[in-house]
C-alpha positions as CSV (number, residue, x, y, z in Angstrom):
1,X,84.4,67.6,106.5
2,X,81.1,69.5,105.6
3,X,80.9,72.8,103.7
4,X,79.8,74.2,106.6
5,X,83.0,74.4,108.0
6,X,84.9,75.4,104.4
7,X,85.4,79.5,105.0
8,X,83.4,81.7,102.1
9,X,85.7,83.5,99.2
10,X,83.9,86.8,101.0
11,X,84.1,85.8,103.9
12,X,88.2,85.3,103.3
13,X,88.5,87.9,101.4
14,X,86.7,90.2,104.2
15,X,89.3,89.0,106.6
16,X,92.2,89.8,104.0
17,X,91.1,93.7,103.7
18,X,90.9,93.6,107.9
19,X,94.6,92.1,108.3
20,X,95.8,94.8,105.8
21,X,93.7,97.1,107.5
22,X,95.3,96.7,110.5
23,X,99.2,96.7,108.7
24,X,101.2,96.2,105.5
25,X,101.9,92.4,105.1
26,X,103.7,90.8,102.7
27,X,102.1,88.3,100.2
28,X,104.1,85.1,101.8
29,X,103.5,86.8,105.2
30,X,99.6,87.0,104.5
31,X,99.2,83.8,103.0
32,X,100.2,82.3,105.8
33,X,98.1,84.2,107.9
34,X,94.9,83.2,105.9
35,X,95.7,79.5,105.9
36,X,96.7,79.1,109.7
37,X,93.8,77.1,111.5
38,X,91.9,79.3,114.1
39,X,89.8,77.6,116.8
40,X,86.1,76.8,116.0
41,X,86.9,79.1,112.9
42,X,86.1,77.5,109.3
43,X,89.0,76.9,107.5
44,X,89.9,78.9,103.5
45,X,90.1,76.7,100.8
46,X,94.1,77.3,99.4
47,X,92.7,77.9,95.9
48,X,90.2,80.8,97.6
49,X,93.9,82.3,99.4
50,X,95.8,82.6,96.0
51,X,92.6,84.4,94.7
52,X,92.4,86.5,96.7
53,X,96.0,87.0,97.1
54,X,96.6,87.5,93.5
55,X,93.7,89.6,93.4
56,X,94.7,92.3,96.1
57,X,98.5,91.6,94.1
58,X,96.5,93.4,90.7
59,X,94.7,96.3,93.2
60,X,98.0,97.3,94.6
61,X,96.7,96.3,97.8
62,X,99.2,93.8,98.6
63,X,103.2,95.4,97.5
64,X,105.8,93.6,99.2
65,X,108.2,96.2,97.8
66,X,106.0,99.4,99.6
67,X,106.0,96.9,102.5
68,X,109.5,96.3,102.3
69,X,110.3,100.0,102.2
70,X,108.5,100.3,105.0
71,X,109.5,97.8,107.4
72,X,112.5,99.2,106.7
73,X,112.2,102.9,107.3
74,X,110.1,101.7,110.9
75,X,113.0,99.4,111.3
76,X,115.8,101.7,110.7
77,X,114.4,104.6,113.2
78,X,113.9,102.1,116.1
79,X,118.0,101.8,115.9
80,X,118.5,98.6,113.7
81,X,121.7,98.1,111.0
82,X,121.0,96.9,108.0
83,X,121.7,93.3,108.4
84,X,119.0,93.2,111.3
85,X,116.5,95.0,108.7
86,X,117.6,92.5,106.1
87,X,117.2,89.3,108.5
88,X,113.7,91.0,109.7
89,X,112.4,91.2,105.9
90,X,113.2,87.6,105.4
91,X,111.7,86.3,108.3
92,X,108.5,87.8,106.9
93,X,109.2,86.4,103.5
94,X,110.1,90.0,101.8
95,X,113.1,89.5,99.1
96,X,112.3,92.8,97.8
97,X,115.1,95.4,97.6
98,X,115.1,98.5,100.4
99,X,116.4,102.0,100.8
100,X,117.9,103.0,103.8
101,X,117.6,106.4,104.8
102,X,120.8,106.2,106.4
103,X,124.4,104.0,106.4
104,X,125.0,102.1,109.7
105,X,128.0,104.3,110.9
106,X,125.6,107.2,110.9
107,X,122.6,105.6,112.6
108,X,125.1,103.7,115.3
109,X,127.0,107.0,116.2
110,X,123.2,108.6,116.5
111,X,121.9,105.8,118.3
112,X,125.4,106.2,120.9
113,X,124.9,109.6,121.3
114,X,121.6,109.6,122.1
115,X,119.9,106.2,123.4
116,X,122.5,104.5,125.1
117,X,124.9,107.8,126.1
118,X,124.4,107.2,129.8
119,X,125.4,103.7,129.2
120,X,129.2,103.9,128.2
121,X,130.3,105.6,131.2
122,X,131.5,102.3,132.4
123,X,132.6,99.1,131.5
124,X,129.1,96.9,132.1
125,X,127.2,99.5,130.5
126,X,129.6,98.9,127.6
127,X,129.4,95.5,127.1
128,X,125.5,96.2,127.4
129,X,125.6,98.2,124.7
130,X,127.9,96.2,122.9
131,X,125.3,93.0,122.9
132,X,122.3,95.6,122.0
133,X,123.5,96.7,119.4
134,X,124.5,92.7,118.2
135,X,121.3,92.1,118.2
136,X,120.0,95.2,116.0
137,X,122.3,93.6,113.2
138,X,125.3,96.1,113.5
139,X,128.6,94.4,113.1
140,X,131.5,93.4,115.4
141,X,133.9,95.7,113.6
142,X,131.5,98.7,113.1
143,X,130.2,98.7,116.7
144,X,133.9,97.9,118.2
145,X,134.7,101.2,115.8
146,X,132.3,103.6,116.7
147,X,131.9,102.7,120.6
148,X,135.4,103.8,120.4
149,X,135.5,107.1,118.9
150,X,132.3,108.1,121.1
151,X,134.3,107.1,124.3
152,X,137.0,108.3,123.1
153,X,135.4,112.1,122.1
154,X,133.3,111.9,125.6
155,X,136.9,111.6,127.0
156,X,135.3,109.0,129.7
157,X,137.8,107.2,132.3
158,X,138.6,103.4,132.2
């Protein structure tokens, strides 16, 4: 393969600054990113990617516990429990720690009193519910728990 086809350290390191431009990434995430082959597209030398990574690592440009934090917060308001956040983060290669700005009971009884109220009056609706919220990483017992007390308090018939 000829140099012409071996990407510039500016040239990579442009394209770094764009990606984060663009949103937070984490350092495994980005990596990645700059080492996948793009069509007629030269491709980074790896030693050029850790440079660079290591070097927007020192600038604080690159903070995969800010990113963390983040995910998390973006995360958490568009209805997910914490295990969905945590199984999110590792996708994208974040093992940094998180705050959540709220527990799971208090963001599931939000989440059934506002986005998915019209949905418990019956029994499909429920079980709706019931697999939505699965799949924002609340648990079994926790959704079973507060699906309860909300139809319970609505007072909605069977």
């Amino acid at each position: 393969m000829s140099s012409d086809f071996i990407e510039t350290y500016e040239a990579l390191w442009n394209r770094a600054l764009w990606y984060l431009g663009r949103r937070d990434f984490a350092a495994r995430e980005l990596r990645l990113k700059l080492l996948r082959p793009r069509p007629n597209k030269p491709v980074p030398a790896e030693e050029d990617v850790e440079r660079a990574i290591e070097r927007l690592l020192e600038l604080g440009l690159l903070d995969d516990a800010r990113t963390a934090q983040r995910l998390a917060e973006a995360l958490s308001r568009k209805g997910f429990g914490s295990r969905g956040i945590a199984m999110e983060l590792r996708q994208r290669g974040i093992e940094e720690a998180f705050e959540l700005p709220a527990d799971d009971a208090e963001r599931l009884k939000e989440l059934l009193q506002t986005k998915y109220s019209a949905k418990l009056e019956d029994e499909r609706g429920r079980r709706s519910v019931y697999q939505a919220l699965l799949r924002k990483g609340f648990t079994h017992g926790l959704i079973r728990s507060a699906m309860k007390d909300y139809i319970e308090e609505m007072d909605f018939d069977d």
